[in-house]
Backbone as CSV, one residue per row, in Angstrom:
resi,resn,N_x,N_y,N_z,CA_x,CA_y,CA_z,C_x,C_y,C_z
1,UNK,-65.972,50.663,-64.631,-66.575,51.488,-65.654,-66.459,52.956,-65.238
2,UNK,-65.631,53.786,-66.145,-66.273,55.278,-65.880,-67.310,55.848,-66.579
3,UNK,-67.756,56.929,-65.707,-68.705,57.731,-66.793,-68.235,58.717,-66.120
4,UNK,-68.344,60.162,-67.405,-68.108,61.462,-67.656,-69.237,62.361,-68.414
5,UNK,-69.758,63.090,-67.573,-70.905,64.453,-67.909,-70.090,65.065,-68.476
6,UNK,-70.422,65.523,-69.748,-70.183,66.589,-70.506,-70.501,67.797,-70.706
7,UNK,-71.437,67.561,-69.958,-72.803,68.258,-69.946,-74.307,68.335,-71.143
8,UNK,-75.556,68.846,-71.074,-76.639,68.658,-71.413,-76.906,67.368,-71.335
9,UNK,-77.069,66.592,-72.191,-77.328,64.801,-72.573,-76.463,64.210,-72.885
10,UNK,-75.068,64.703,-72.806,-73.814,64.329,-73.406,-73.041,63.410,-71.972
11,UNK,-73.062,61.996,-72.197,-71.861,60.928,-71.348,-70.764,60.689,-72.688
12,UNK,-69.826,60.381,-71.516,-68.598,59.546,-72.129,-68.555,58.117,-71.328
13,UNK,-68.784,56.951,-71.519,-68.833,55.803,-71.024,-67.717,54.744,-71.359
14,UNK,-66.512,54.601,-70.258,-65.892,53.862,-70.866,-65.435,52.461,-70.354
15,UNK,-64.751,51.532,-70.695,-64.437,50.349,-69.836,-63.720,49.287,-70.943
16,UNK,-62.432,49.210,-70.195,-61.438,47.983,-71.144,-60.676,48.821,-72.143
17,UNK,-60.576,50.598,-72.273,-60.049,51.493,-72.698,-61.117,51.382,-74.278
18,UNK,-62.052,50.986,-74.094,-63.266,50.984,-75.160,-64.385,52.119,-74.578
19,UNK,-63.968,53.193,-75.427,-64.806,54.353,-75.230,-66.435,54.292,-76.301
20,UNK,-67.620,55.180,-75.701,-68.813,55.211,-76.052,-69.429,56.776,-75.385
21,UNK,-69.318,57.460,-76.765,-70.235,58.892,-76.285,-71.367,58.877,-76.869
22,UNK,-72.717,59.691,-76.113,-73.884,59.033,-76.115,-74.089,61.221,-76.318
23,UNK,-74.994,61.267,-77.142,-75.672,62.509,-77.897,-74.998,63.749,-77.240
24,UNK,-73.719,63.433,-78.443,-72.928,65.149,-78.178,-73.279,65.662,-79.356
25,UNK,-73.319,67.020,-78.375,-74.125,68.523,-78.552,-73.042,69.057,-79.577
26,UNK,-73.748,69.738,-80.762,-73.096,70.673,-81.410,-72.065,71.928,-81.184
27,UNK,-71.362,72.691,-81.479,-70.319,73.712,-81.172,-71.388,74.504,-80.498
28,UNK,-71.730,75.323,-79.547,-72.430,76.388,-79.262,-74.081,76.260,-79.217
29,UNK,-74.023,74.671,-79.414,-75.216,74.607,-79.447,-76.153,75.095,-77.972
30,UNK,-75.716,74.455,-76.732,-76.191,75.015,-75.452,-75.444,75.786,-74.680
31,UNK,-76.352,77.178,-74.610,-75.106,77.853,-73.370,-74.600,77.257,-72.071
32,UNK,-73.430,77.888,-72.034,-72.290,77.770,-71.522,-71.048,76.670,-71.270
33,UNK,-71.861,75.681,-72.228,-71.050,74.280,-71.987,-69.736,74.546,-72.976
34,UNK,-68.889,74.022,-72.844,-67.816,73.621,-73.300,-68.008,72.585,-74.637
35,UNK,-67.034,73.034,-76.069,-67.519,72.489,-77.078,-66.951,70.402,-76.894
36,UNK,-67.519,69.841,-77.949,-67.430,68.381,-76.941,-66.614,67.835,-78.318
37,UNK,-65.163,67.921,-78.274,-64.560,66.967,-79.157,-63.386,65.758,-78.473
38,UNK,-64.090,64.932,-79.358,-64.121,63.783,-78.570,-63.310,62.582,-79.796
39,UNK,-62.248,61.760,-79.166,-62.414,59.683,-79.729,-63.099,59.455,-79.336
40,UNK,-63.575,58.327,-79.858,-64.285,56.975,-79.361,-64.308,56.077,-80.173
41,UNK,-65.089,55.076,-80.227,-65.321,53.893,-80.765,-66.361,54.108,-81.061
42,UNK,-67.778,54.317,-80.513,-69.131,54.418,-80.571,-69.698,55.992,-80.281
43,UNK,-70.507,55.883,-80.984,-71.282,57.221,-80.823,-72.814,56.734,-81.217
44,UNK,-73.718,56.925,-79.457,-74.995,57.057,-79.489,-76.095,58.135,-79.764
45,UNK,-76.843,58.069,-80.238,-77.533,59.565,-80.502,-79.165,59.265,-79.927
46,UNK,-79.656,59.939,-79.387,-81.332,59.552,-79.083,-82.126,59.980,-80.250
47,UNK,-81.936,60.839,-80.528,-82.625,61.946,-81.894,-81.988,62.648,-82.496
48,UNK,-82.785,63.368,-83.605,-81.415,64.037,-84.774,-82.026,65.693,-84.443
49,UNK,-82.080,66.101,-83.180,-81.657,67.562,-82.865,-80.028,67.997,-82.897
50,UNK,-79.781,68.898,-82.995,-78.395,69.748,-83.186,-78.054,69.544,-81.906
51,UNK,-78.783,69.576,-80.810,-77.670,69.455,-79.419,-77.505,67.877,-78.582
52,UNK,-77.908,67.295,-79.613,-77.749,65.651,-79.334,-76.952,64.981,-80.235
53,UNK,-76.765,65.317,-81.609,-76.637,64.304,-82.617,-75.286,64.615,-83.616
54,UNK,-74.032,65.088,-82.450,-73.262,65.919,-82.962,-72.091,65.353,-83.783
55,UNK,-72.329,64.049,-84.344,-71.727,62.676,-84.345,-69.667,63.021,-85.230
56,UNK,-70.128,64.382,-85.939,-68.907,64.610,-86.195,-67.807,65.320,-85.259
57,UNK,-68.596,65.517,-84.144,-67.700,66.494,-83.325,-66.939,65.317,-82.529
58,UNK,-67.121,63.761,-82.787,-66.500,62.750,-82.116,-65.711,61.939,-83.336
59,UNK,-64.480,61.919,-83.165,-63.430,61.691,-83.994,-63.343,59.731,-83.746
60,UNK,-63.522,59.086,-84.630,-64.231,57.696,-84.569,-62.544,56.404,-84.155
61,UNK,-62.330,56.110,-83.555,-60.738,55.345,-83.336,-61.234,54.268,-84.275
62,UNK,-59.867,54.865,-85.255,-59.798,53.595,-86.682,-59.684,52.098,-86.252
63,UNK,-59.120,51.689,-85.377,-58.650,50.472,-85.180,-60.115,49.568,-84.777
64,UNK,-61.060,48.869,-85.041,-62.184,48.135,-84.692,-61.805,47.220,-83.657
65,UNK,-62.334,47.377,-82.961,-62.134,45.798,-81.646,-63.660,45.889,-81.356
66,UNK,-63.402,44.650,-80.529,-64.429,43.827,-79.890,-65.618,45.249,-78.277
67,UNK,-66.189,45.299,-78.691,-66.759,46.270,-77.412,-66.727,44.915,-76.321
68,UNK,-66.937,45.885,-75.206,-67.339,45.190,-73.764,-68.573,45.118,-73.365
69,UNK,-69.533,46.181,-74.099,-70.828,46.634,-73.913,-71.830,45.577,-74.679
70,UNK,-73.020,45.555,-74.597,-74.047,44.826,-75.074,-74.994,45.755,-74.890
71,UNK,-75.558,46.624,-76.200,-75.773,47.500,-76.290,-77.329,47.252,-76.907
72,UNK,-78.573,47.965,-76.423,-80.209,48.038,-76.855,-80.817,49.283,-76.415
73,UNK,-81.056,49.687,-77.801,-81.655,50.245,-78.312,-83.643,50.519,-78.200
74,UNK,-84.202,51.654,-77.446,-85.300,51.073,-77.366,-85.968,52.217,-77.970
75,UNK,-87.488,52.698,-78.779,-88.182,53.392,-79.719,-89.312,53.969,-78.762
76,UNK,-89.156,55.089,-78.117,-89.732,56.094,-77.569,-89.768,57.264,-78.115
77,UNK,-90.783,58.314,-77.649,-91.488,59.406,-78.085,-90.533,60.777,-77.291
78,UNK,-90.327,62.461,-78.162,-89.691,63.575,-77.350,-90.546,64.068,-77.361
79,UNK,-92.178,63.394,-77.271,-93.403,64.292,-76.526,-94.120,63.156,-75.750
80,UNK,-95.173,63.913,-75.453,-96.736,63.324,-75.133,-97.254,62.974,-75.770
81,UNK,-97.231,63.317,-77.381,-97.951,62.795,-78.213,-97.879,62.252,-78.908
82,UNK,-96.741,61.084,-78.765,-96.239,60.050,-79.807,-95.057,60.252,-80.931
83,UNK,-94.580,61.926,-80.782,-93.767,62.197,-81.683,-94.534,62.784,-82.392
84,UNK,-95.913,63.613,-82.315,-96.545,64.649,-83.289,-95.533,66.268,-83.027
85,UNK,-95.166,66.512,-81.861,-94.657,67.651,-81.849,-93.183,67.534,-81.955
86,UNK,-92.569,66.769,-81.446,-91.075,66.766,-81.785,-90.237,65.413,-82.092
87,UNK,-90.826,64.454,-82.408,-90.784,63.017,-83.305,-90.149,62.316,-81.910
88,UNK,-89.237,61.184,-82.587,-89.307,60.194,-82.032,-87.448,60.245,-80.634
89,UNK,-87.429,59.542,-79.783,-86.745,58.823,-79.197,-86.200,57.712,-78.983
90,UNK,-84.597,58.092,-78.391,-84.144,56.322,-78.487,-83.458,56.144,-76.914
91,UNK,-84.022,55.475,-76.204,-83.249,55.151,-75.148,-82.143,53.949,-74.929
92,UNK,-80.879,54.102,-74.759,-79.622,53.200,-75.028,-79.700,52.529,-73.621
93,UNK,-79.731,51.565,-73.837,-78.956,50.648,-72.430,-77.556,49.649,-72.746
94,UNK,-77.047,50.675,-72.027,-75.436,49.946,-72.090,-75.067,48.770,-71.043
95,UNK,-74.483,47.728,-71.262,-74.738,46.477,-70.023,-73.360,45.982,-70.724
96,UNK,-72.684,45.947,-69.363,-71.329,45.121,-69.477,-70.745,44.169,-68.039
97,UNK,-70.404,43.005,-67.878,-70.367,42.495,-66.635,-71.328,42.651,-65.585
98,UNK,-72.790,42.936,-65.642,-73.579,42.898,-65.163,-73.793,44.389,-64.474
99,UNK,-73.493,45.105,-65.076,-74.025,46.521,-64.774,-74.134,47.359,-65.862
100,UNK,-75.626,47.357,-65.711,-76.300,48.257,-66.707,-76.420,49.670,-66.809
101,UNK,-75.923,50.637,-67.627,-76.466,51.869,-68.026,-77.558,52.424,-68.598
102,UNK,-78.452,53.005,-68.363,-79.654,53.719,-69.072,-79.568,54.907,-69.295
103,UNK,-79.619,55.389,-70.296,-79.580,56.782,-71.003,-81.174,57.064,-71.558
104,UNK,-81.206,58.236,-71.262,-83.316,57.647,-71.527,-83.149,58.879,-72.528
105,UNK,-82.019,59.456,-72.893,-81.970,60.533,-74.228,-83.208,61.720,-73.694
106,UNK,-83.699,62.500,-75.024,-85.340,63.050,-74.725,-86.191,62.938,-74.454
107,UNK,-86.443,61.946,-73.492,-87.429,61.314,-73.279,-88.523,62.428,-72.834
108,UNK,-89.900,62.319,-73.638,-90.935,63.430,-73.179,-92.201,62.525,-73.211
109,UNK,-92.452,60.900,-72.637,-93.327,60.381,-72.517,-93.263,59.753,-71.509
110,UNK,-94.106,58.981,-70.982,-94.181,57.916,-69.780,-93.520,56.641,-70.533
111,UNK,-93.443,56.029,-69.740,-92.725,54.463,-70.410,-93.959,53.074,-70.156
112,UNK,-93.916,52.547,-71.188,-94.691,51.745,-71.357,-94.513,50.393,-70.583
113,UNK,-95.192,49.462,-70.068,-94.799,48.071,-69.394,-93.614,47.493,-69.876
114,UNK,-93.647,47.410,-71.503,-92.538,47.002,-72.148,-90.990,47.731,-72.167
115,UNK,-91.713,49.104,-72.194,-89.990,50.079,-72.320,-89.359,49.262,-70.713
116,UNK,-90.085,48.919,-69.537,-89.547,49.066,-68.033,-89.193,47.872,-68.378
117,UNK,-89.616,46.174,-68.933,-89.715,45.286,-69.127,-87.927,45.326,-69.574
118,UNK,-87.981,46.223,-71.121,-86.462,46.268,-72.013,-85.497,46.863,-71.023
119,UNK,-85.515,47.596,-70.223,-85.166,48.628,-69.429,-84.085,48.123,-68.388
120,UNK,-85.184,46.810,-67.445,-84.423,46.411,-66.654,-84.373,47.554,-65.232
121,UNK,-83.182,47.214,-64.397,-83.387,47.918,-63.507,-81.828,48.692,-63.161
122,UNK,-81.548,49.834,-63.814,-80.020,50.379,-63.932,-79.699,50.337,-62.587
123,UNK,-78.312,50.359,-62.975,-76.880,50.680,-62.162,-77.203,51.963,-61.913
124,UNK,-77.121,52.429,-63.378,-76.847,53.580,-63.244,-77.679,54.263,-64.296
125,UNK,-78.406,55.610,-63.964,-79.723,55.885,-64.961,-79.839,57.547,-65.307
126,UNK,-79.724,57.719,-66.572,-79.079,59.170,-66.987,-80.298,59.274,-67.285
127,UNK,-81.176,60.653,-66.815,-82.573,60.982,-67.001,-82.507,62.502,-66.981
128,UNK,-83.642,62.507,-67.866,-83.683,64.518,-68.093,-84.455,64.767,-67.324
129,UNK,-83.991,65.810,-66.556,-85.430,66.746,-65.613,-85.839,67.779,-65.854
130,UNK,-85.398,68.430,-66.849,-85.913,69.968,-66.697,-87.212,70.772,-67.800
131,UNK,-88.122,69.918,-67.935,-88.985,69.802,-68.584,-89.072,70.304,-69.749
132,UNK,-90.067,71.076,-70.383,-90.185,71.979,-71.827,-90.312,71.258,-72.607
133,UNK,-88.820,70.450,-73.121,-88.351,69.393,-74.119,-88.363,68.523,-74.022
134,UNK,-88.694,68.198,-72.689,-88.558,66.593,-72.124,-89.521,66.204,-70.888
135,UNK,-89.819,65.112,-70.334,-90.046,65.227,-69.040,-89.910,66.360,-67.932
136,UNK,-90.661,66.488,-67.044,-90.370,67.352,-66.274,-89.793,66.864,-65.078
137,UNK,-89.493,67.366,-63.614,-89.073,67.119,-62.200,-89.882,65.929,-61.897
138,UNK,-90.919,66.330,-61.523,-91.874,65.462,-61.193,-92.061,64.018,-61.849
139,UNK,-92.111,64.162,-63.205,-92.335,62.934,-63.817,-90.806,61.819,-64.125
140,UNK,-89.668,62.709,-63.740,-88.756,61.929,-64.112,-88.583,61.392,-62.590
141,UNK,-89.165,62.006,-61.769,-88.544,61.604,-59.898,-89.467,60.014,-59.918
142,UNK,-91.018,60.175,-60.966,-91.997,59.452,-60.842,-91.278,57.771,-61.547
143,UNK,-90.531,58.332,-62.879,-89.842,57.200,-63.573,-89.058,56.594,-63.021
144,UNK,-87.933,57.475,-62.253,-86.849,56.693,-61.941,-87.362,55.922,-60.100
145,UNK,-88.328,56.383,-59.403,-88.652,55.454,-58.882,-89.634,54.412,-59.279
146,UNK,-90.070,54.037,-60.140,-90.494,52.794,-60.930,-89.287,51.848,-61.412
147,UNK,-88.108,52.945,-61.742,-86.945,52.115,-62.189,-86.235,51.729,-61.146
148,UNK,-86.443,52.420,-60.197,-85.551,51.886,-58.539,-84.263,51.455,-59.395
149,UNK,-83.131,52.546,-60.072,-81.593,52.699,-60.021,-81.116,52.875,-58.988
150,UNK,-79.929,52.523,-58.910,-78.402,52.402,-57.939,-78.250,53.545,-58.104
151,UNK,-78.115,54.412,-58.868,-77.723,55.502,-58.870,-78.091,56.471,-59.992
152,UNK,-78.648,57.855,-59.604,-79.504,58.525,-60.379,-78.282,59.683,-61.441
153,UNK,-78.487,59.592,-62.399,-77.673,61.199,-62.819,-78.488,61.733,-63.620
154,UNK,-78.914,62.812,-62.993,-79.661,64.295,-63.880,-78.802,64.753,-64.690
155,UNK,-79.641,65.308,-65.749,-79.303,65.669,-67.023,-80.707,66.864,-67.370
156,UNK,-79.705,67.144,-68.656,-80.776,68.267,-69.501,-81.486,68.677,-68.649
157,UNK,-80.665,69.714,-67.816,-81.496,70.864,-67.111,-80.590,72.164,-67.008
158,UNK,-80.849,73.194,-66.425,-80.224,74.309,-66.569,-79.730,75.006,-64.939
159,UNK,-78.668,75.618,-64.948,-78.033,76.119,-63.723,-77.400,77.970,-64.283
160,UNK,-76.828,78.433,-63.236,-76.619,79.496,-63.610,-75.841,79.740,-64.076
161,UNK,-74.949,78.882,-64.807,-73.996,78.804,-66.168,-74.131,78.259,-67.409
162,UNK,-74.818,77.045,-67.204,-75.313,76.913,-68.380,-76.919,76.083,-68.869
163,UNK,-76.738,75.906,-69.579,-78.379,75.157,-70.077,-79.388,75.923,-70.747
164,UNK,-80.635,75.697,-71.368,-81.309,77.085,-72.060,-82.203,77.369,-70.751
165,UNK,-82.858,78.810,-71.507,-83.544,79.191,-70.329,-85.235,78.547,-69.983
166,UNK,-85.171,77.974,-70.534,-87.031,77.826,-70.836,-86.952,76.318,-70.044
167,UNK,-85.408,75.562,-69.954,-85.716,74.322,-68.977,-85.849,74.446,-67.667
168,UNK,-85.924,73.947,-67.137,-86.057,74.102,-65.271,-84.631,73.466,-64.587
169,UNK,-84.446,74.012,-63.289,-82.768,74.010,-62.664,-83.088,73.012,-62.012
170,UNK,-81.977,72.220,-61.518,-81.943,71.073,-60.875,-82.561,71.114,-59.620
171,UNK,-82.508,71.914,-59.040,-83.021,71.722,-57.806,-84.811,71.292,-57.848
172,UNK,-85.100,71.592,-58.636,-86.812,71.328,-59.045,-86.548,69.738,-59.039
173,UNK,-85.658,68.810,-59.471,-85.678,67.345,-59.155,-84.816,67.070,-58.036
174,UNK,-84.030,67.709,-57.733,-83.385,67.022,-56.302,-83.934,67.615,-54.980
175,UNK,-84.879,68.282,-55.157,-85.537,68.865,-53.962,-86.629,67.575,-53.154
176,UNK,-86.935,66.672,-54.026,-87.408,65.295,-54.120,-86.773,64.326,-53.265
177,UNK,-85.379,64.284,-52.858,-84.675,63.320,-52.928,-83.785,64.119,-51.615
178,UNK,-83.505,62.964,-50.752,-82.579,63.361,-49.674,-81.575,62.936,-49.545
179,UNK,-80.921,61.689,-50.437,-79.368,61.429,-50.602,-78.894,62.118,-52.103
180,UNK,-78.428,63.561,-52.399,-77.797,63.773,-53.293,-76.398,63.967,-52.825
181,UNK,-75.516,63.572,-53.995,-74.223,64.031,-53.969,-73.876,64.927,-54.718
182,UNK,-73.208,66.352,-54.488,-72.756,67.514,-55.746,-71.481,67.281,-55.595
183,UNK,-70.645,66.932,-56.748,-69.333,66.461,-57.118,-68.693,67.733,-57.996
184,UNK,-67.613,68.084,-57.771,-66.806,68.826,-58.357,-65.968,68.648,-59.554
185,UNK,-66.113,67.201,-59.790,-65.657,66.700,-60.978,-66.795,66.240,-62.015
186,UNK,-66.457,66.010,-63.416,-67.584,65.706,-63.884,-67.111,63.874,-64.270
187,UNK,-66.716,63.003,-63.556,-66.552,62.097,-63.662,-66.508,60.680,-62.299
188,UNK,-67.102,59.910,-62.700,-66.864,59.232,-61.624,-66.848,57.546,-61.807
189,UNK,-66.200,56.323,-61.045,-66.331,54.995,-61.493,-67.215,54.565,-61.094
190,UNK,-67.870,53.586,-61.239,-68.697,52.333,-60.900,-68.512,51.259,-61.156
191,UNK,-68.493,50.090,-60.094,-69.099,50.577,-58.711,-68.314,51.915,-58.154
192,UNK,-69.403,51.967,-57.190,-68.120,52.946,-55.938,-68.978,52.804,-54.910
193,UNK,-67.914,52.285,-53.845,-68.570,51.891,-52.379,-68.867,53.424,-51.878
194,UNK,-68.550,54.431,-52.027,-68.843,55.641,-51.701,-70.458,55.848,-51.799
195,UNK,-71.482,55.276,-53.081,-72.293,55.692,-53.242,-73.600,55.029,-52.792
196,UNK,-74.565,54.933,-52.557,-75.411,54.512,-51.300,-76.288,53.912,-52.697
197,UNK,-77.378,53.182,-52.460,-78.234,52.715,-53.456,-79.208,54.079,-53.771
198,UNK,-79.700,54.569,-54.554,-80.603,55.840,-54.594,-80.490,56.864,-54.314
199,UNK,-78.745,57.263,-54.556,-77.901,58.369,-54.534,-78.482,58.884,-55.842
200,UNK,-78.885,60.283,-55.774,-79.054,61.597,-56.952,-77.233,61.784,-57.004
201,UNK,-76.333,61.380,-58.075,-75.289,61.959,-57.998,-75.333,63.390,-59.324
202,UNK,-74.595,64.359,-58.588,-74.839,65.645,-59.385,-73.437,65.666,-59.904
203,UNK,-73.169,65.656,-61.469,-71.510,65.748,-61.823,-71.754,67.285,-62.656
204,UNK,-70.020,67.462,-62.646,-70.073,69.109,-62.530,-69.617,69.069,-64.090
205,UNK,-69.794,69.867,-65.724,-69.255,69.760,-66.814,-68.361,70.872,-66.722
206,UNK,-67.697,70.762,-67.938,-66.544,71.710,-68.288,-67.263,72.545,-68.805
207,UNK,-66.669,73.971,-68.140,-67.564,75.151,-69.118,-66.947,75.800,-69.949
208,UNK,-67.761,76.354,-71.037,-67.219,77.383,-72.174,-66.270,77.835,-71.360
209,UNK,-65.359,79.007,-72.074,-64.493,79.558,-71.928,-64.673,81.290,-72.081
């Protein structure tokens, strides 16, 4: 299986040459990222914000086949308060040959017995840290060790190229954690014997121009 950071909340997930992009961001929607046009087969969205739900900027491959994925869908909140301030969430779990993906989208709530229950225990677990809009450092370091993943990838946070300003920079969640990897590419396979169980892997996106 590969996966590819696009950057913000944006993966490319692929396997069996059956591609799946999961909430690409609008043209210009977040600074400094690179605009995200894309094939695929599938296109996931968590919520219908402009920098998640960019579903036309992914060009759909006419030909229908069979996915590899076994794909669920789970109904979470992009607040504290149930979706009074910024409505609702969808967290995707992608599972193919026995390795699962979690995409936890906007997530801006705690997870319920049941969400961890649907959840399972990822391979591999795409989580936002940089609070404001979502979870913060703290509470996502708090989730994903409840989720005890194989391997962590931060998301939706901000660095000194891109992201908005009002989220918080990565280092506020990997300052937590003493096996990170910072990768120069924004792509990588799984498995990979390279990566230790409770590796923070940091992938690098393509930037604007």
């Amino acid at each position: 299986m590969k996966i590819t950071w696009l950057g913000h909340s944006c993966f490319m997930v692929e396997k069996d040459d059956y591609v799946i992009v999961l909430d690409p961001y609008s043209d210009g929607s977040v600074p400094g990222l690179a605009p995200v046009h894309l094939q695929a087969n599938k296109v996931y969205c968590s919520h219908e914000h402009g920098d998640h739900n960019a579903r036309g900027n992914v060009e759909r491959v006419e030909k229908e086949r069979r996915s590899p994925f076994h794909h669920t869908e789970i109904s979470t909140y992009h607040d504290e308060v149930k979706g009074a301030k910024r409505g609702p969430n969808k967290i995707h779990v992608l599972e193919s040959d026995g390795i699962r993906v979690v995409h936890l989208g906007d997530l801006g709530c705690d997870l319920t017995e049941m969400d961890r229950r649907l959840i399972g225990r990822p391979d591999v677990l795409m989580i936002p840290v940089g609070g404001y809009y979502t979870i913060d450092a703290a509470k996502a370091r708090q989730i994903a060790s409840t989720l005890n993943p194989k391997v962590i990838l931060p998301m939706h946070y901000r660095s000194e190229r891109f992201g908005f300003d009002v989220i918080g920079e990565l280092s506020e969640f990997t300052d937590y954690y003493d096996n990170v990897v910072v990768t120069e590419g924004s792509s990588f396979a799984y498995p990979n014997d390279f990566l230790k169980e409770g590796t923070v892997l940091v992938l690098t996106p393509e930037m604007a121009e």
